[in-house]
Backbone bond lengths (Angstrom), bond angles and torsions (degrees), N, CA, C in turn:
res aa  C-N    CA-C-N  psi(-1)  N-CA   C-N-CA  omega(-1)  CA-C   N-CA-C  phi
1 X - - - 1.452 - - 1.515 107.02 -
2 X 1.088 124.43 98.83 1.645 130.86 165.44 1.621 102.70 -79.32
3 X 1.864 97.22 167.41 1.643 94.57 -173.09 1.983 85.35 149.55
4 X 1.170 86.78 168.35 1.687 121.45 179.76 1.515 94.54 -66.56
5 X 1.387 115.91 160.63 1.088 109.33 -167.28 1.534 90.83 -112.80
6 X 1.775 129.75 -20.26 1.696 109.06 166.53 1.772 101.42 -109.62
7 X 1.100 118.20 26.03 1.202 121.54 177.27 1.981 113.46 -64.03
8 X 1.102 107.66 123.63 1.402 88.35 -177.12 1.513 129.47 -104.89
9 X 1.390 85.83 3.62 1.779 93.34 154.76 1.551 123.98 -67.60
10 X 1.556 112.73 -20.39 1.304 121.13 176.58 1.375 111.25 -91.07
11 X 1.438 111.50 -29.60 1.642 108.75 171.68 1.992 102.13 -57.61
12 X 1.439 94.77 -51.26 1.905 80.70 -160.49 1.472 100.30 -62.76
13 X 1.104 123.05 -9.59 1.711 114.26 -177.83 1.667 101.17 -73.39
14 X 1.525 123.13 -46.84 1.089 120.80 -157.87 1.727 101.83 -86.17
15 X 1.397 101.43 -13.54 1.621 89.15 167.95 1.469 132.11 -82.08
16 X 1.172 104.31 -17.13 1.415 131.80 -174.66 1.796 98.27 -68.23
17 X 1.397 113.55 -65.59 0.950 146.41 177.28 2.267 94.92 -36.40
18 X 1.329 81.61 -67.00 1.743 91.06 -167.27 1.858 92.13 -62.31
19 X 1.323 117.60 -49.54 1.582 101.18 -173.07 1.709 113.15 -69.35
20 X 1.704 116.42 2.80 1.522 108.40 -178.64 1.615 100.49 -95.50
21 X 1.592 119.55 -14.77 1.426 116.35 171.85 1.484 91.80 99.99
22 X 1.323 128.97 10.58 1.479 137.74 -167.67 1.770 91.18 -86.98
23 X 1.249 94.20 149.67 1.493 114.13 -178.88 1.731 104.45 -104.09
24 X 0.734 164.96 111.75 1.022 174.79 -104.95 1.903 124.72 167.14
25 X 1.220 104.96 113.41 1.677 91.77 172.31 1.330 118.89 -86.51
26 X 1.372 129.82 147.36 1.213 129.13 -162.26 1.535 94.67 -115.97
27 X 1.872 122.50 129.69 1.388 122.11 178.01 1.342 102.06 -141.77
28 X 1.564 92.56 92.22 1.794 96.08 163.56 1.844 128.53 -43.25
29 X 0.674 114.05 135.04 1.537 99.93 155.59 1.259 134.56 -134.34
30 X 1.054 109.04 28.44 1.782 108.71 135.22 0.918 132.43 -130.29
31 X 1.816 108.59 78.88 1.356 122.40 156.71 1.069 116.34 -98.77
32 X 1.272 119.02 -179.09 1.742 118.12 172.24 1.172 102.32 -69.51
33 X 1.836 136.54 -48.41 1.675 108.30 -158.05 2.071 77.98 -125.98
34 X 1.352 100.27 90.88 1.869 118.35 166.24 1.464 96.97 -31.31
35 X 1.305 117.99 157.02 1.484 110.68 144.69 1.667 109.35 -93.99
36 X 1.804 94.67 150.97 1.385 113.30 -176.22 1.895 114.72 -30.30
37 X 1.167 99.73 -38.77 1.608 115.33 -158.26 1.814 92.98 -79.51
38 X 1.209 115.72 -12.43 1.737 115.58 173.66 1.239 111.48 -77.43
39 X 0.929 158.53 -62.46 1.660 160.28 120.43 1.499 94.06 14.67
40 X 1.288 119.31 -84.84 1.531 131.41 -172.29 0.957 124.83 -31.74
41 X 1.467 120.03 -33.53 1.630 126.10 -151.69 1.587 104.78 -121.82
42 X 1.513 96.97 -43.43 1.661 120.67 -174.03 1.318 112.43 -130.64
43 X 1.041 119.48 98.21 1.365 127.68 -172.23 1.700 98.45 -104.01
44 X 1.181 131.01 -7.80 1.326 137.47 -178.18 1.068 98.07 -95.48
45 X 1.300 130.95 -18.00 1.650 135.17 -149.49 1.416 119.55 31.12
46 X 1.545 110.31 35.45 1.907 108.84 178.03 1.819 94.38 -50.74
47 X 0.964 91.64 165.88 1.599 114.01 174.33 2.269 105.87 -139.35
48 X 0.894 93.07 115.05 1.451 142.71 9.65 1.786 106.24 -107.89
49 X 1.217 101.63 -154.21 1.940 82.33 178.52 1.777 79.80 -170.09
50 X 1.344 113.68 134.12 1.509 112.31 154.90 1.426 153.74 -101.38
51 X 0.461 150.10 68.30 1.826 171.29 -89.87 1.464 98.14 -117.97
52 X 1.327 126.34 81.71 1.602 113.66 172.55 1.476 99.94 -117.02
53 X 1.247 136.99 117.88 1.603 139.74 158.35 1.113 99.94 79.87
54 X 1.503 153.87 35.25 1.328 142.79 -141.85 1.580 117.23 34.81
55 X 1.307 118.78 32.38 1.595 87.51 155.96 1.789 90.11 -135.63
56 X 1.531 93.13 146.64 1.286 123.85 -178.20 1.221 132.04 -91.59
57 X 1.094 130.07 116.47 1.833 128.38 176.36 1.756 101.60 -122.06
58 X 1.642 101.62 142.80 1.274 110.40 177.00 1.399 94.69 -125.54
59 X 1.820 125.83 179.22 1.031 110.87 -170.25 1.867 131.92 96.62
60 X 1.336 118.96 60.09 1.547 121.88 -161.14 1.454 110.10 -23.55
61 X 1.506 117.06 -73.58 0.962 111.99 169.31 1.373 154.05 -74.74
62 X 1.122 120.17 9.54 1.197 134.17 159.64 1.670 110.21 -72.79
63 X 1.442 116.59 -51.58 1.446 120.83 175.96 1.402 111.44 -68.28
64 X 1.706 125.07 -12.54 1.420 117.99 -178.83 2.065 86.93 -77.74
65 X 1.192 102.19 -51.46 1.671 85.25 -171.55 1.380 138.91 -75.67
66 X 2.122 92.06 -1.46 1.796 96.48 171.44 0.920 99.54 -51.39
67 X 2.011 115.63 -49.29 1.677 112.91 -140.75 1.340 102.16 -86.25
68 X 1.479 130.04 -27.32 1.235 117.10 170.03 1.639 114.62 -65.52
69 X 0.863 118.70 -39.89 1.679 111.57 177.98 1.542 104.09 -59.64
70 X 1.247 133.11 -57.53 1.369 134.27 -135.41 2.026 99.36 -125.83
71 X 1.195 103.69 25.82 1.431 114.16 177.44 1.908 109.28 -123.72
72 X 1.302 114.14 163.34 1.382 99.38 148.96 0.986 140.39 -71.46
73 X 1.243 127.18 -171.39 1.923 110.12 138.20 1.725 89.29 120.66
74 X 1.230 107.27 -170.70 1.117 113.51 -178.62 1.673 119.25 -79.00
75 X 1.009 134.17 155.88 1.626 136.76 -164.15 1.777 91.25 -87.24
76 X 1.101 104.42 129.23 1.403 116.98 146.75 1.275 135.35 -53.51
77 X 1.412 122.90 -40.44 1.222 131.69 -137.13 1.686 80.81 -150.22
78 X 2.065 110.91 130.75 1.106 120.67 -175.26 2.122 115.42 -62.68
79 X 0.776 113.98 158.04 1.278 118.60 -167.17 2.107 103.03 -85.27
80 X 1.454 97.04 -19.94 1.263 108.08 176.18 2.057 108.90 -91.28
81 X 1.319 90.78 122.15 1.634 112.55 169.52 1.692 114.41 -44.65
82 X 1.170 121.26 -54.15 1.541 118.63 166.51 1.242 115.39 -68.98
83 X 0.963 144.99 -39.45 1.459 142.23 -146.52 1.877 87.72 -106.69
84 X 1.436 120.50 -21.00 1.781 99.95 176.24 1.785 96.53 -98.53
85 X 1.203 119.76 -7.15 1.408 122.97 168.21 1.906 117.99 -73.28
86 X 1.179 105.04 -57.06 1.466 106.52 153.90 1.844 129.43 -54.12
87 X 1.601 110.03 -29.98 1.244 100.57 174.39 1.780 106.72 -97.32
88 X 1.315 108.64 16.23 1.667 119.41 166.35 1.150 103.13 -92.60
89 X 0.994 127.34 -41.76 1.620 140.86 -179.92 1.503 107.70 -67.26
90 X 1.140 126.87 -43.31 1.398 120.08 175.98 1.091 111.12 -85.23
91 X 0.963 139.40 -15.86 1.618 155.43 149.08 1.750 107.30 -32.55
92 X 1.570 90.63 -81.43 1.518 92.14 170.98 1.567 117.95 -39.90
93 X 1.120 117.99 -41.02 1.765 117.16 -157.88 2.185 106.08 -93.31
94 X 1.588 84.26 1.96 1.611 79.86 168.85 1.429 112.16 -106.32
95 X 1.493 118.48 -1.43 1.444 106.16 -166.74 1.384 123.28 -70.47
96 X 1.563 102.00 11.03 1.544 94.79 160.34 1.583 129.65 -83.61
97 X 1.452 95.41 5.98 1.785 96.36 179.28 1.418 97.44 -90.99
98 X 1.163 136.99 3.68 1.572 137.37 158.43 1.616 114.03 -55.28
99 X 1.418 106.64 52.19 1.649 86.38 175.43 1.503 101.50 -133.48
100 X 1.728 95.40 72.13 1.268 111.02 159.02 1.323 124.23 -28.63
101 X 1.708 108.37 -73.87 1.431 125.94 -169.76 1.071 123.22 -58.42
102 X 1.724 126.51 -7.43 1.256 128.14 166.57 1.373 113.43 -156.94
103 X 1.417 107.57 70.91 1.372 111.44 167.51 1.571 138.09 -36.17
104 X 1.076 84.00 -45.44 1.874 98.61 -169.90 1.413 97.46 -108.36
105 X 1.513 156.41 40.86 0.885 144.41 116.99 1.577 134.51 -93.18
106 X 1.578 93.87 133.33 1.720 133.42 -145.94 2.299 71.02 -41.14
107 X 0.941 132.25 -68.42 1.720 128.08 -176.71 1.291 109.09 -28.12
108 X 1.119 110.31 -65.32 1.633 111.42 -169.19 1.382 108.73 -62.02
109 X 1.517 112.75 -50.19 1.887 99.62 -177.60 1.538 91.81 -60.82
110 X 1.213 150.74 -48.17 1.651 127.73 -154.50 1.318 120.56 -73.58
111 X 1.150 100.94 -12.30 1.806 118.33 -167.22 1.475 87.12 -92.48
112 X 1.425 136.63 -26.89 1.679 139.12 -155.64 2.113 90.93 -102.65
113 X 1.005 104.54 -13.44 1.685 90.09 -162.31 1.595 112.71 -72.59
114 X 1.514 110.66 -40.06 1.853 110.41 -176.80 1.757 90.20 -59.44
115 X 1.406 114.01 -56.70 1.690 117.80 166.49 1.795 114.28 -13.41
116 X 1.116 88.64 -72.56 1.812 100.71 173.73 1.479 107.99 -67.92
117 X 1.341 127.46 -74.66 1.649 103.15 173.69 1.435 135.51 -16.55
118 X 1.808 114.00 -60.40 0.952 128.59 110.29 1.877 119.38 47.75
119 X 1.017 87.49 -115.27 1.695 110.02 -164.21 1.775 92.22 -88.62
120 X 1.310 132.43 -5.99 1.446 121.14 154.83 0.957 119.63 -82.84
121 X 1.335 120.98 -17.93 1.768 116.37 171.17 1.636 91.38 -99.40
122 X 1.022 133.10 -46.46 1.696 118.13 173.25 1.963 120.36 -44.80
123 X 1.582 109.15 -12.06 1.342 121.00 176.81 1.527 108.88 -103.81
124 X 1.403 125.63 -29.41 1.440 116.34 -165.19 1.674 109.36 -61.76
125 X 1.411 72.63 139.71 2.054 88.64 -166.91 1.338 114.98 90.58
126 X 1.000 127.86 5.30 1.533 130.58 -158.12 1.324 114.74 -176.02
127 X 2.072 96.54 139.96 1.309 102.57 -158.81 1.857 114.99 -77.84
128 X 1.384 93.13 -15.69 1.707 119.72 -175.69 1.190 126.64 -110.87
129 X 1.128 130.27 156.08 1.723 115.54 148.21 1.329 116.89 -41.54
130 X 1.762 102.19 -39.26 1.765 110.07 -140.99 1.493 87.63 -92.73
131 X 1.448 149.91 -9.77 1.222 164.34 -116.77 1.607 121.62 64.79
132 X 1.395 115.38 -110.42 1.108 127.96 -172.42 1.375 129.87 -76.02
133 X 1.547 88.60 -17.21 1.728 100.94 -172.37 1.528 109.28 -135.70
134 X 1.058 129.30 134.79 1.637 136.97 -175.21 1.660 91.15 -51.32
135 X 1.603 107.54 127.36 1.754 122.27 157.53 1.128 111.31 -85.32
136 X 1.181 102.26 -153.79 1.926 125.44 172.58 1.337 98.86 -79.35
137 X 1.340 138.78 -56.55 1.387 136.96 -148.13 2.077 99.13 -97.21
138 X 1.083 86.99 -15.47 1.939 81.39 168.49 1.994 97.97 -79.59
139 X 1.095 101.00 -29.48 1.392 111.46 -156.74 2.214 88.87 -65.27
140 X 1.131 86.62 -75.98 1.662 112.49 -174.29 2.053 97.08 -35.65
141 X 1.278 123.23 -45.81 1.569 108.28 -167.96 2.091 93.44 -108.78
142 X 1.635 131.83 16.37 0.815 103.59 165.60 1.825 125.84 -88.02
143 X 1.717 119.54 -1.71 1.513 121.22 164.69 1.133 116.87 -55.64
144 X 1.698 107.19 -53.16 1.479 128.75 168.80 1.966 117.88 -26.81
145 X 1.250 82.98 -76.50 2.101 97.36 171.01 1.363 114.10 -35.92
146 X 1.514 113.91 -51.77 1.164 121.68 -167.46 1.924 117.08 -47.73
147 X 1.770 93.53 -38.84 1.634 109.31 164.75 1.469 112.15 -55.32
């Protein structure tokens, strides 16, 4: 998994990754001394970007659901059609806590708050979105929170 090293599109990839039990190497690239394989793989340096056997996926979430589809481990994403349609749906209605690029301005938290209302009534009773156990979509808005 290449990517920014506070980028948090690369965090939800690598969490995804850590809750599938997937081993994964992690290669920043923008440090001062890259590893060799950053050049190699990502020469664009997208963040994040995934590099398995030569084939490539860019795109957070799309690579959270290669590895959940095509990994072991526990499923991300409920096995029931309504209930991963509703947590798509709440998905959509949080993407205002995406304000990476300016955390700490007084705009971005006000534009993030119905966002946060939000996902506290999408949690009551429950430790997750997904229930009991962190999904894909707890995974995808927990970099976000961290702002």
């Amino acid at each position: 998994i290449h990517g920014y090293v506070g980028c948090p599109f690369a965090w939800r990839v690598r969490l995804a990754a850590a809750e599938k039990g997937v081993e994964a190497a992690w290669i920043p690239c923008d440090v001062d001394d890259p590893d060799p394989r950053a050049a190699a793989h990502n020469p664009e340096e997208h963040s994040p970007l995934l590099w398995h056997d030569g084939f490539v996926l860019r795109e957070s979430e799309i690579i959270m659901l290669y590895l959940d589809e095509t990994c072991g481990g526990r499923a991300l994403l409920p096995s029931e059609p309504r209930e991963r349609a509703r947590l798509r749906l709440t998905s959509v209605r949080l993407a205002a806590l995406d304000a990476h690029t300016e955390p700490s301005r007084p705009a971005a938290r006000k534009k993030s708050e119905p966002a946060l209302r939000l996902l506290a009534e999408s949690l009551a009773g429950r430790a997750f979105l997904h229930g009991d156990e962190p999904g894909l979509y707890d995974l995808v808005w927990w970099p976000f929170l961290a702002n």
